[in-house]
N, C-alpha and C positions, 0 to 999 in steps of 0.2 A: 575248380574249373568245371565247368558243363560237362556232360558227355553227351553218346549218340552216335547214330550212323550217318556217315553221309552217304546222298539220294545219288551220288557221282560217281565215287570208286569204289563204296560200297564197307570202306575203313570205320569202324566202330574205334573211339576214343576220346580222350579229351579234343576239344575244339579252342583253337588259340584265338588271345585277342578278344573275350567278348564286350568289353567294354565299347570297342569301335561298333558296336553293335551291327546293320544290313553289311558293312565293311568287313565286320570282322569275322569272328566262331570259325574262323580258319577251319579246314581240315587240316588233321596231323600228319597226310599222306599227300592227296593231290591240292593239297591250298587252296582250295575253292572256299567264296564268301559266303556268308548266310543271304546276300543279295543272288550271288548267283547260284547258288541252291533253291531260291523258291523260284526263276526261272526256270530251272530242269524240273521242278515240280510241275509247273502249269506244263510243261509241253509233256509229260509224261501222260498227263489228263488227254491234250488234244492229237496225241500219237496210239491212244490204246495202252500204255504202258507203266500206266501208276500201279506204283505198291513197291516195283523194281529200281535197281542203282542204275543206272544211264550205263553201266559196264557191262550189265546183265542185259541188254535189249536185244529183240531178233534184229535182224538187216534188214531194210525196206528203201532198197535204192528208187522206190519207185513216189518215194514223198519227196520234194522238193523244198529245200528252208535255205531262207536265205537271211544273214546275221550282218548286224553291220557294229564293226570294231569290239569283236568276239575276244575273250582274255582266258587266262587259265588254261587248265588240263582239259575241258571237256570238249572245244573246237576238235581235239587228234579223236576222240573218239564217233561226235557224231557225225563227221568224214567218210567213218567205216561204216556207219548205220546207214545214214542217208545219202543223200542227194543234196549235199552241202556246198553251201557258199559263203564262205568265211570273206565279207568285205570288209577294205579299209579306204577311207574317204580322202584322195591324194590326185587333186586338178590337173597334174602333168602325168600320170600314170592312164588318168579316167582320158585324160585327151589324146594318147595314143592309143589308147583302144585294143594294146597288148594282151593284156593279163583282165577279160571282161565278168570272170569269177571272184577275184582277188581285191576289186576296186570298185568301187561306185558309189555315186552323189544320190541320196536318196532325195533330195529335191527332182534329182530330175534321171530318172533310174533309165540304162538303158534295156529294159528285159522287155520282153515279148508283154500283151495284156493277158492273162491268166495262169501265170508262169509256175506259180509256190504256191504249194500249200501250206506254210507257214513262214513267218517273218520274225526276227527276233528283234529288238532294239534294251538295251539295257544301259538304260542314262545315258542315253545318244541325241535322243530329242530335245534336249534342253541346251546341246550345241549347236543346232541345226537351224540356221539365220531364218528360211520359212517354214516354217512346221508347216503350215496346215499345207503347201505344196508338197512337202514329205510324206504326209501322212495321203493326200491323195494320190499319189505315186506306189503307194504300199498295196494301197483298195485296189485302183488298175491291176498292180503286178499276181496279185495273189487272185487264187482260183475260187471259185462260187463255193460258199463254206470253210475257205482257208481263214486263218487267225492270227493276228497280228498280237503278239505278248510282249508287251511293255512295261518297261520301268525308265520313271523320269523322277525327279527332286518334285513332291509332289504333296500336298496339302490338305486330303478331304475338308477338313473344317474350313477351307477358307474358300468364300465362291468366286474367286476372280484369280486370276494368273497377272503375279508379280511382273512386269516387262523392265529388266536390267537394261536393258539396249534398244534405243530407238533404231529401228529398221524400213523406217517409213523412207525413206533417201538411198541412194545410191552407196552412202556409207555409215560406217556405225557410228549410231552418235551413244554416250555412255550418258546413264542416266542416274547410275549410282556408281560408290565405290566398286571396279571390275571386278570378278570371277571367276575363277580361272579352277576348272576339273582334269585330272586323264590326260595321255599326253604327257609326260612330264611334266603336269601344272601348267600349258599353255595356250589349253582349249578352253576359249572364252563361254561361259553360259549368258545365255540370254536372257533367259527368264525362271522363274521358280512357278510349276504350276500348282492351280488350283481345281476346283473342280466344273469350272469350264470347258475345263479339256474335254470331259466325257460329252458333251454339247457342242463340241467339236469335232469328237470322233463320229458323233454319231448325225453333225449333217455330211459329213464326208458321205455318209449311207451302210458305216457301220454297226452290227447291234454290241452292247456294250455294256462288259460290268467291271466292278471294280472291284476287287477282293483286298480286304485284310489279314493276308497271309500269315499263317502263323504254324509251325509244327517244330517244336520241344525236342521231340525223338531224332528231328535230323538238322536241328541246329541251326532251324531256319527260328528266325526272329520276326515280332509285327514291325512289317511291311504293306505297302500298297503295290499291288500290282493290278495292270489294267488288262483285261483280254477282251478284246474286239474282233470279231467276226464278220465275213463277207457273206450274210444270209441270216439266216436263224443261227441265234445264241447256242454254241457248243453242240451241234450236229457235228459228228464225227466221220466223216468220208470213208477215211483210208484203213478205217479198221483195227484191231489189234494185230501187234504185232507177234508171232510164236515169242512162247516165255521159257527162255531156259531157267536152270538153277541161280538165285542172286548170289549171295556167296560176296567176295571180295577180290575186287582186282590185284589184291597183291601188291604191295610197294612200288609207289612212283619214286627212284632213288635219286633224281633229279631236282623233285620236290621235297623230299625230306633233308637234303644236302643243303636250300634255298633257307626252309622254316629253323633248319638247327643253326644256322649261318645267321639269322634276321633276327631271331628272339631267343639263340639263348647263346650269344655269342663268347659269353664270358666260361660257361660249362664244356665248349668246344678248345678253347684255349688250355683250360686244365686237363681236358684228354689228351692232346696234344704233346704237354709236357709231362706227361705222367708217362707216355710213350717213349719219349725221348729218355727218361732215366732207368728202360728197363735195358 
């Protein structure tokens, strides 16, 4: 098995699962993916805070990020950090207009114009029936230099974006065998992109690169990841953030109870009865 630290709770040890590879390299504590470890990597870059686990960061309630259909341990933490808005994408929730932190159509976002200085999407946009109105929704929402870090099912070698679902009508028409991501397996993808998207972030009027992420020591795997900016490319506004000690968050017992439960169930069972005959 792999080892390493994860950039999240800061847990040094084996990483489960690598064969699922951006899915998998579990961490052994807070179950974070190597997918969403190289996202806490980029914002670490565009928050001041690379080199540190997301547990080790100073508080800067004065950055604003806003996440849409956010998973794992690290949503509880950067809650404490920032100025978060953990969304989830639910038409009769967004229509009462109740919970305006909690909910929102990134088609058609209800935020103020220059609201976040950062936006997160991670494999959200290849659910999202019009992206390129998604993605101008982001550019509005976010502040002069803020950064939109994304991850979509995405292709560099290939220069056209696959279209699963005809979207040109009122309804979806299918144009291959469906799709289905997240969600319980019920969230339809649209499309698989290629590297048109970057020609598309960037007539939105974002500047735009693409990275091939890669880091061994924290169990992040090659990936793409795309980070776009409202201005110049990785101008950093808001500064670093004070850096305490990194160290280790110490046992998420919640997540360890989940990963000995899901992958080693049968070693949990013989604890169990070995229990039982003392």
């Amino acid at each position: 098995m792999p080892r390493g630290q994860c950039n999240i709770c800061g847990w040094s040890g084996e990483f489960l699962q690598p064969s699922r590879e951006r899915e998998g390299m579990l961490c052994g504590n807070c179950a974070s993916s190597s997918r969403l470890r190289a996202v806490i990597a980029w914002l670490a870059v565009v928050t001041g805070n690379e080199g540190l686990p997301l547990h080790a960061w100073g508080k800067n309630a004065g950055v604003a990020i806003l996440e849409s259909s956010a998973r794992g341990s690290y949503p509880v933490m950067l809650q404490d950090k920032f100025d978060y808005f953990a969304t989830e994408y639910d038409p009769g929730e967004i229509a009462g207009g109740k919970h305006p932190r909690r909910f929102a159509d990134f088609q058609d976002l209800h935020y103020a114009d220059g609201t976040f200085d950062v936006v997160i999407a991670s494999d959200v946009f290849e659910h999202v029936r019009d992206d390129e109105a998604g993605y101008r929704e982001v550019f509005r929402t976010l502040k002069p230099g803020g950064t939109l870090i994304l991850t979509v099912p995405y292709m560099h070698e290939q220069p056209a974006t696959v279209r699963r679902v005809d979207t040109s009508g009122p309804t979806d028409v299918l144009l291959m065998e469906p799709e289905y991501h997240g969600g319980g397996g019920h969230t339809l993808t649209y499309r698989t992109y290629g590297r048109d998207l970057l020609s598309l972030l960037k007539s939105v009027g974002f500047s735009v690169a693409h990275s091939r992420t890669c880091n061994d020591a924290l169990g992040i795997t090659p990936q793409s990841v795309i980070v776009a900016q409202k201005g110049a490319f990785l101008e950093i506004p808001y500064g670093a953030a004070k850096r305490p000690g990194a160290g280790s968050l110490g046992p998420l017992i919640p997540y360890r109870l989940f990963l000995l439960l899901k992958y080693n169930f049968a070693g949990f069972t013989r604890i169990v009865k070995n229990l039982g005959r003392t």
